[in-house]
Each structure stands twice: as structure tokens, then as C-alpha cells.
C-alpha positions as CSV (number, residue, x, y, z in Angstrom):
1,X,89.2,145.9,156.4
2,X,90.0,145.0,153.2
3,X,87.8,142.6,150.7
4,X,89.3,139.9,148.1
5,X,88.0,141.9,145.8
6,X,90.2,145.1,146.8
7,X,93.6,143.2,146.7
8,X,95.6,142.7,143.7
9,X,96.0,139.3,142.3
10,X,99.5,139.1,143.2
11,X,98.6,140.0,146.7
12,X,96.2,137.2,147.0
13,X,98.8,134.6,145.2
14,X,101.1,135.6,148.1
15,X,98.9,135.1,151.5
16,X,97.4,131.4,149.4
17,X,101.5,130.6,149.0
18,X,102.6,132.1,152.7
19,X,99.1,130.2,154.5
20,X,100.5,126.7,152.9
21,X,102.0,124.5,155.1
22,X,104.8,123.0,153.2
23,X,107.4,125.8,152.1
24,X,108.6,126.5,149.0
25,X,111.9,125.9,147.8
26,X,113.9,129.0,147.6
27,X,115.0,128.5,143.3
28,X,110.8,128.3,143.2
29,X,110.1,131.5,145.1
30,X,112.5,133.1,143.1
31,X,110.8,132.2,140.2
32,X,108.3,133.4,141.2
33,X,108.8,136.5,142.2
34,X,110.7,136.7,139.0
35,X,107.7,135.8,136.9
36,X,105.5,138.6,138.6
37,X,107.7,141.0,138.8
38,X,108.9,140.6,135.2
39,X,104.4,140.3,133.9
40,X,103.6,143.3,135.9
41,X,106.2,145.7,134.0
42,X,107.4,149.1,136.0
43,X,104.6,151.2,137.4
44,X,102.8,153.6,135.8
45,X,103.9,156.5,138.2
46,X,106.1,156.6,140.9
47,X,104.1,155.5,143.8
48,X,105.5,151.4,144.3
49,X,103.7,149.5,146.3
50,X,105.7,148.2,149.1
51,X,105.1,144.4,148.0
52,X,106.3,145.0,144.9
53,X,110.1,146.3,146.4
54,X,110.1,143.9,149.1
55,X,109.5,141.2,146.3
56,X,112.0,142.4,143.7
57,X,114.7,143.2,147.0
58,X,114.3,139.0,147.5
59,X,114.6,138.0,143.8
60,X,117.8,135.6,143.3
61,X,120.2,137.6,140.8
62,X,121.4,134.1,139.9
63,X,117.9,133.3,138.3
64,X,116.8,134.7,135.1
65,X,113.5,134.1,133.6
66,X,112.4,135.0,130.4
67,X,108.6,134.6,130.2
68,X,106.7,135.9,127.3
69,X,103.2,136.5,127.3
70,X,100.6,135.9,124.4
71,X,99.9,138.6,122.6
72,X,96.2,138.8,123.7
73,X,97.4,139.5,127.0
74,X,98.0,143.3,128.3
75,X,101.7,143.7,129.6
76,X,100.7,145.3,133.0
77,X,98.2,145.4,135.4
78,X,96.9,142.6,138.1
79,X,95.8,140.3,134.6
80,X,99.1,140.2,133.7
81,X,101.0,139.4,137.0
82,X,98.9,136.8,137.5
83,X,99.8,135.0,134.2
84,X,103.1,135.3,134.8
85,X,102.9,134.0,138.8
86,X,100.8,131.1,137.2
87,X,103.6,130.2,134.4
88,X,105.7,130.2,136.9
89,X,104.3,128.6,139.5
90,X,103.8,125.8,136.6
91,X,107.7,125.9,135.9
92,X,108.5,125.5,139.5
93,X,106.5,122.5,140.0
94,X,108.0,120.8,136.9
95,X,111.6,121.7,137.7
96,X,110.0,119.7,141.3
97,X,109.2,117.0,139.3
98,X,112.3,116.9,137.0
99,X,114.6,116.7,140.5
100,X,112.7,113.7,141.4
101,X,113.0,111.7,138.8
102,X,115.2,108.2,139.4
103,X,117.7,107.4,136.9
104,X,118.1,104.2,135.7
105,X,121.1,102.6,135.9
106,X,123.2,99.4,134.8
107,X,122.0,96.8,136.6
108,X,118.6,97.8,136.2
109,X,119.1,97.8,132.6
110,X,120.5,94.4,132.9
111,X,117.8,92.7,135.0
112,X,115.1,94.1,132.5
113,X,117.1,92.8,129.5
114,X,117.6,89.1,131.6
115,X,114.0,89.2,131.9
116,X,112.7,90.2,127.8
117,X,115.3,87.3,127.2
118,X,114.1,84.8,129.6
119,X,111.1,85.6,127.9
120,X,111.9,85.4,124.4
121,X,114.0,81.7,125.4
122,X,111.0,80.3,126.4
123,X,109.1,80.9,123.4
124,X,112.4,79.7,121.6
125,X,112.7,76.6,123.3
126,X,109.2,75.6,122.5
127,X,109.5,75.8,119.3
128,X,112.6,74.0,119.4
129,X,110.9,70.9,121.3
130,X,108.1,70.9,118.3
131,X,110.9,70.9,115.9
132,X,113.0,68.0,117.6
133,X,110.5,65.6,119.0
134,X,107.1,66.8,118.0
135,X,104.8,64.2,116.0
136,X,101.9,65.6,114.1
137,X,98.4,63.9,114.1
138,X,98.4,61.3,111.5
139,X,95.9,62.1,109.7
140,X,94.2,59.7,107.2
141,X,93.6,60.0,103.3
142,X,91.2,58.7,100.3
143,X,92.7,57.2,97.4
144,X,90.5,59.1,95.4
145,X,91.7,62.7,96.9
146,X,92.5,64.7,94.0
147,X,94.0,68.3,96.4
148,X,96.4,65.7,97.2
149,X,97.6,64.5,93.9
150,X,99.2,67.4,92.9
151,X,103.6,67.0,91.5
152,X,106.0,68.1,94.0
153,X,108.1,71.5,93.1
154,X,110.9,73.3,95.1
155,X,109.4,76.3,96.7
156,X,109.9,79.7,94.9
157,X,110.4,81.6,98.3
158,X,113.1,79.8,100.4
159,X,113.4,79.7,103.9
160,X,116.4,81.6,104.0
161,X,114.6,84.2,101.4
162,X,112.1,84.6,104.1
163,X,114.2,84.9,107.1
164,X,115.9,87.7,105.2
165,X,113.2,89.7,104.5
166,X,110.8,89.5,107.3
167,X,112.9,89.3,110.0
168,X,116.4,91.0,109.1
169,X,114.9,93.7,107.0
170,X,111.9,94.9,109.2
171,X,114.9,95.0,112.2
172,X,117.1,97.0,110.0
173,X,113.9,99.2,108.8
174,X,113.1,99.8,112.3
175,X,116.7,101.2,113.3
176,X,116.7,103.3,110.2
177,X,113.0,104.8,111.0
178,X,113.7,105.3,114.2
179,X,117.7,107.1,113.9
180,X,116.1,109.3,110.8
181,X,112.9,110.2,113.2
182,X,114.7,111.6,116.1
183,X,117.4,113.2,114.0
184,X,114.6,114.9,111.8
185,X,112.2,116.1,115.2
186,X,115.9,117.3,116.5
187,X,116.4,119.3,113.6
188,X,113.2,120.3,113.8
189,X,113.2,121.4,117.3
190,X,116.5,122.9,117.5
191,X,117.5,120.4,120.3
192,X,120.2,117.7,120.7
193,X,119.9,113.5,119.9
194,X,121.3,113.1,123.3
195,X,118.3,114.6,125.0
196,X,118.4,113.1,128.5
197,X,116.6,109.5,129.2
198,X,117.5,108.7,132.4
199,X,118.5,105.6,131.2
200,X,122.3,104.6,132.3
201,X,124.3,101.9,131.1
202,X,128.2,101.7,132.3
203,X,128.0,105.5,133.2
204,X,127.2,106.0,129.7
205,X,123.3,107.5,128.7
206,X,121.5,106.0,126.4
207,X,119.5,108.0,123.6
208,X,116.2,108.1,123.3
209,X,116.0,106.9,119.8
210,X,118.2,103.6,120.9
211,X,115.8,102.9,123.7
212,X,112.8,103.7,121.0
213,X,114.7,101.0,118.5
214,X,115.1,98.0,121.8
215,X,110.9,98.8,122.4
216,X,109.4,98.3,118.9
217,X,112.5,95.6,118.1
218,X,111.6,94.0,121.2
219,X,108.1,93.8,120.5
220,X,108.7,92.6,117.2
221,X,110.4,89.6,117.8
222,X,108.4,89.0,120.6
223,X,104.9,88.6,118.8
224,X,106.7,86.8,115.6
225,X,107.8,84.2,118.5
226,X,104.3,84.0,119.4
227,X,102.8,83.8,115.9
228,X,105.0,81.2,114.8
229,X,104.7,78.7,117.7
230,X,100.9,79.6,117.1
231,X,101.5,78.1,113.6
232,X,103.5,75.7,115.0
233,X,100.9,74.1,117.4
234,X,98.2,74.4,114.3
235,X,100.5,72.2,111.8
236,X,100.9,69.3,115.0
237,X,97.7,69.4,116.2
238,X,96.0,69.4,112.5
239,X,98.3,66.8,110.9
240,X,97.2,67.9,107.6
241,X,98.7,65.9,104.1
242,X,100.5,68.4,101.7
243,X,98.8,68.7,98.0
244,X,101.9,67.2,96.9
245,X,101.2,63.8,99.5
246,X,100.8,61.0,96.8
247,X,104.1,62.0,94.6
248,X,106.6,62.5,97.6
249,X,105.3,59.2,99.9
250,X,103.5,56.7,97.3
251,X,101.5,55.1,99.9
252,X,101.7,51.1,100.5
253,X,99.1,49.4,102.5
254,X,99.9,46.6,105.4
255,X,98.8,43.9,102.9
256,X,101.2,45.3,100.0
257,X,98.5,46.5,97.5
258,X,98.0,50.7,96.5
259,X,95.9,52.6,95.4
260,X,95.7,51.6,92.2
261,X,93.8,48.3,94.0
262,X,89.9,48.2,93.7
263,X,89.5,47.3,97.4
264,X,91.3,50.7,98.1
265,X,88.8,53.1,96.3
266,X,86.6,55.1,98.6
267,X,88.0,53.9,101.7
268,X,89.8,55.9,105.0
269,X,92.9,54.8,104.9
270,X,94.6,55.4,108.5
271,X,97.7,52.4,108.1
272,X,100.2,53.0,105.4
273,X,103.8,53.6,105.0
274,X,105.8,55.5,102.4
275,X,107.6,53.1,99.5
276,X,109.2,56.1,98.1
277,X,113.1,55.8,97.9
278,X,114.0,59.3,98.9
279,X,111.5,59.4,101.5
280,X,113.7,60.5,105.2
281,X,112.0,61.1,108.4
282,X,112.0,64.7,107.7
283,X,109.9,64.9,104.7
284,X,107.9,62.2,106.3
285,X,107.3,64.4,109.2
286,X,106.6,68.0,107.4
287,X,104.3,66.2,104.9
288,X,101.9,66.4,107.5
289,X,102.6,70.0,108.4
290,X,100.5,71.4,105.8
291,X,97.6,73.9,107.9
292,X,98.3,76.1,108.5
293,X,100.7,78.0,106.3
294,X,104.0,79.3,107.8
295,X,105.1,81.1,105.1
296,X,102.0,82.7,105.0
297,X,101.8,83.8,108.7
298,X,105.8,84.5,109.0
299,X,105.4,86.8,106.0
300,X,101.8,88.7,106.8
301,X,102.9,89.5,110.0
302,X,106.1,91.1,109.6
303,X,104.7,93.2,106.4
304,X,101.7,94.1,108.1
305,X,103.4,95.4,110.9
306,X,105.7,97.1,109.1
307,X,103.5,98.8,106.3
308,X,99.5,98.3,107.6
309,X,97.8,101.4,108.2
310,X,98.3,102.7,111.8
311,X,100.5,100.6,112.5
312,X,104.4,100.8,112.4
313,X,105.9,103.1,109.9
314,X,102.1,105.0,109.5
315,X,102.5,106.0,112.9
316,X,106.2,106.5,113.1
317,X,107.3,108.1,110.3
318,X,105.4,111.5,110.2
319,X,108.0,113.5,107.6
320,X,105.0,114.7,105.4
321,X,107.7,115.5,102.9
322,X,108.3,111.5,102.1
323,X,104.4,110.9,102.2
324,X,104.8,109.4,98.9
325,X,108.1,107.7,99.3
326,X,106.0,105.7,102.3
327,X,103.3,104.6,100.6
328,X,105.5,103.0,98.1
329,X,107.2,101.3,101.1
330,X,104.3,100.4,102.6
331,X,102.5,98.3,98.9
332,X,105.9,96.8,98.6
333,X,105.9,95.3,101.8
334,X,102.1,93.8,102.0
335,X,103.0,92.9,97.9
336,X,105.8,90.9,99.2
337,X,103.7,89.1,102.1
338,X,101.0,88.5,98.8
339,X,103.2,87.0,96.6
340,X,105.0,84.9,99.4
341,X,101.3,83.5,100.1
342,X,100.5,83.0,96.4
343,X,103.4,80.9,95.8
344,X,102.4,78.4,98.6
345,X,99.5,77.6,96.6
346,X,101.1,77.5,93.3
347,X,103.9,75.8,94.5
348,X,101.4,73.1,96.2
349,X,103.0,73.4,99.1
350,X,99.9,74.4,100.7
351,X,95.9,74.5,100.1
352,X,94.4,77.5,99.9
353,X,92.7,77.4,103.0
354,X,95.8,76.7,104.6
355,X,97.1,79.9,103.2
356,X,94.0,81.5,104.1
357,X,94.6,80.2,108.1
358,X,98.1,81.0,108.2
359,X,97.6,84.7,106.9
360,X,95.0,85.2,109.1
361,X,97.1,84.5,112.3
362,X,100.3,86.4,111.1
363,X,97.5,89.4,110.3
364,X,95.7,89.5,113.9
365,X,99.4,88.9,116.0
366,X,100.6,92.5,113.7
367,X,97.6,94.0,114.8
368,X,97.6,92.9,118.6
369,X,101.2,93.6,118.9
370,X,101.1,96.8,117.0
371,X,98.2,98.3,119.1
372,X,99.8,97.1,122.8
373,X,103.0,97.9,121.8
């Protein structure tokens, strides 16, 4: 009788394949008969063992594998024809796992988009209520309050200068980053954009870059919804006076006098109203919408999660030939979100510590976002 020891390793890969109870598929025997055949190279003289014809007679012409071996490894013998059953053994079981992937198709894509929406409108809506009917804490002041004494100036970065570049550009950034990525790992890996995804959407595939661009869009948006109605429940639930309170409302007490009155010095006042001509509900209402800063947390989070180490285009755009060109990117962006906070401050639209809280909230959403995305 014959010991393990005296059988040839393709021998033994045969009787562990033949004692399984669940066949093989005939494309995966061929492959790997294929594979063994090709690793163990014609015989050195002319006596063929009978296993090795009876293999190669069952090979599918149809199939051709091209396996090449390290170079460490010799081209014949037992070491080499088991390599090669092992590679493809490997393949086989991928191809397996390749025919058993699902596709996705349209009204998948549909319900997971309903969903991210649903998502994203209730977040929306939110904000929308604090906008329309929300009333901040009244908060109380001291005559004698100099941070709140301070002349009232238009604001250097306006709204719509904000909108535009933290939330248009870092979408457009992403798009780009993502389209140059794949075309540049394509290039690089001699294979086509249109790799398959699975991913169906009126019989037409989607790339994988486009799906890449809905992911870190989608996230985006998603946690700058969450940081600003963050901020937003901050400013209603502090009720803090802008530095610019006394020039924009010109407090008048119940009984008429100001606080140019003696009796008025030193004292909480809670019961006032606004004698100031120009004074509408609006102003009236985001005068006590001062901590924390919006600007502030609007503009950290979409520069940090654009430019911060490790994050965004750190991780995603690996071209080491634009290292520099990065970097550049990268301190313009967190410059940007700098200066944005600075000119709250100088502006006195904001104290500093309400700078201070509102950077600190867009910071730690970029980084919670950027980590779990």
C-alpha cells in the first residue's frame, strides 16, 4: 500500500477534490486540470503517468489559462503542480463568487435614493421650523456691557459668498477628484472607467467613480445638515446678544427711561423693547443668535473635510506627482475657513468665544463624518 508521503501532490489534490461531497463545476475542473497540467511542464522522459493523460484527455479546449509562476519557484516537479492546482483552485472559487453576485437594479437604486432623501428632508425641515417660528431665549443685558457696545458693520463674507464656497465648491471639488482618480488608476492599470459595479439604473450601469461621487457627496451634505441644525439649536437655546446689541436695538425700558438713567446702571435688565427705527422682526430675532457662530461652523467643516489631514482629498487623491499642488489646495481651504472666522470677530458679528464654539462643532462633524464615511 501506498503512504501520503509516496503520492505526488497532484495525486493527493485529486482523491481530497473526488472524496468532497459537493461536485465541482465542470469550467472549475477544467481549470484545474489546466492549471496542473500547464505548472507541471512535459515529463522529463517518456514514461507519463497515467493521471497525467487521463487529466490532460478531460481538459476543456475552450479554456485557456495562462498562469505564471514566481520566479523562485521551479517550473516542474510535484512543488510546482501544486502551485498551479492552488492558483487555480483560488480562481475557480472567485469566478464562484463573481457568478453569485446580485446586481442591482432600478428600483433598488430608487428606494435607496427615496430613503438618503427622506433623510436629508428631515434635517431640512428642521431647520426650516427654527427659521420660521423659532424664538431664541431672551436673554438679558447690563447697561454697563461694553462686548456689547460695539458699531454695527455689514459682514465681509456674505451669505451667499459662503454658500458658494463651502457648499458648491467642495461638491464640484469632489466630482472633479473623484472623475480624475479613477481615470488616473485606469490609466494606470490598463483597465476601462466602465469597470462593472453591478449597479443598474434603466438598463444602463453606473461607473464606479459616479457611485464613489453620490457616497462622499452624500455624506457631505448629510453631516453639513447635521452641523448646521447643531448650530442652529445652540443660537435658540443660548439666546446670546450680538456685540453690535446697543447700536442696532437702543434699548427702552417699560417706564421710558435708558440706559443713560442712573437707576439703570448695574442692573439685569430682562424687559425692554427696541426704539430703533429700522428695527424689523428679523434683526430683532438674529440679534439674539449670536453663540455660536455659523459662519464659523459652516465654513470649518466643509474646509476641514475637504483639506484636513486624512481626511478627504489626503486620502483620495494619491497622484504623488501633484503632492505639492495638494498641499497648496489643502492651506487654501483651511485659510479660507480662518479668515471666514476672523471676520466674524472683526466684523462684531460674533464674540470670540462664539467663534471659538462654532469652529469647534463644524471641526468635530468633518472629522466624525470623514472617519464613518
Amino acid at each position: 500500500m501506498k503512504s501520503v508521503c509516496d503520492t505526488t501532490p497532484l495525486q493527493r489534490f485529486e482523491s481530497q477534490s473526488s472524496s468532497s461531497e459537493e461536485p465541482s463545476s465542470p469550467t472549475t475542473a477544467s481549470l484545474l486540470a489546466a492549471a496542473a497540467a500547464s505548472a507541471a511542464g512535459p515529463p522529463s522522459n517518456g514514461n507519463t503517468p497515467a493521471h497525467h493523460l487521463n487529466n490532460n484527455n478531460n481538459i476543456d479546449k475552450n479554456v485557456k489559462v495562462d498562469l505564471q509562476l514566481p520566479p523562485f519557484v521551479d517550473g516542474g516537479g510535484g512543488g510546482a503542480a501544486a502551485v498551479g492546482a492552488g492558483a487555480a483552485l483560488g480562481l475557480g472559487m472567485g469566478m464562484g463568487i463573481v457568478n453569485k453576485a446580485r446586481s442591482r437594479g432600478t428600483a433598488f437604486i430608487f428606494k435607496r435614493i427615496f430613503l438618503h432623501l427622506l433623510l436629508l428632508s428631515c434635517v431640512g425641515l428642521t431647520m426650516l421650523g427654527f427659521s420660521l417660528w423659532g424664538e431664541p431665549y431672551k436673554r438679558g443685558f447690563f447697561c454697563n456691557d461694553h462686548s456689547l457696545m460695539h458699531p454695527y458693520k455689514e459682514s465681509t463674507v456674505r451669505s451667499w459668498m459662503l454658500y458658494l464656497n463651502c457648499a458648491a465648491l467642495p461638491i464640484v471639488l469632489i466630482l472633479l477628484v473623484e472623475f480624475f482618480r479613477a481615470h488616473a488608476n485606469a490609466q494606470h492599470l490598463k483597465v476601462s472607467l466602465r469597470e462593472s459595479t453591478g449597479y443598474y439604473l434603466c438598463h444602463l450601469e453606473l461607473p464606479s467613480w459616479l457611485l464613489a461621487c453620490y457616497r462622499y457627496v452624500g455624506s457631505f451634505v448629510f453631516g453639513l445638515g447635521l452641523e448646521q441644525l447643531t448650530t442652529d439649536i445652540s443660537k435658540y437655546a443660548a439666546g446670546r446678544l450680538r456685540p453690535h446689541f446697543f447700536a442696532l436695538c437702543q434699548p427702552v425700558m417699560p417706564d421710558g427711561t435708558n440706559c443713560s438713567h442712573a437707576r439703570n446702571l448695574g442692573r439685569y435688565i430682562e424687559n425692554f423693547s427696541c426704539s430703533a427705527a429700522a428695527m424689523s422682526a428679523k434683526r430683532l430675532k438674529d440679534m439674539r443668535l449670536s453663540f455660536p457662530s455659523g459662519h464659523a461652523s459652516f465654513a470649518c467643516y466643509s474646509m476641514i473635510f475637504l483639506a484636513a489631514s486624512t481626511i478627504y482629498l489626503q486620502r483620495r487623491w494619491q497622484l504623488s506627482s501633484n503632492r505639492l499642488l495638494r498641499h497648496l489646495l489643502q492651506f487654501i481651504l483651511i485659510l479660507f475657513a480662518w479668515y471666514t472666522a476672523l471676520t466674524r470677530v472683526s466684523d462684531y458679528k460674533h464674540h470670540w468665544s462664539d467663534v471659538l464654539a462654532g469652529s469647534a462643532i463644524g471641526f468635530s462633524y468633518a472629522i466624525v463624518v470623514s472617519i464613518t464615511m
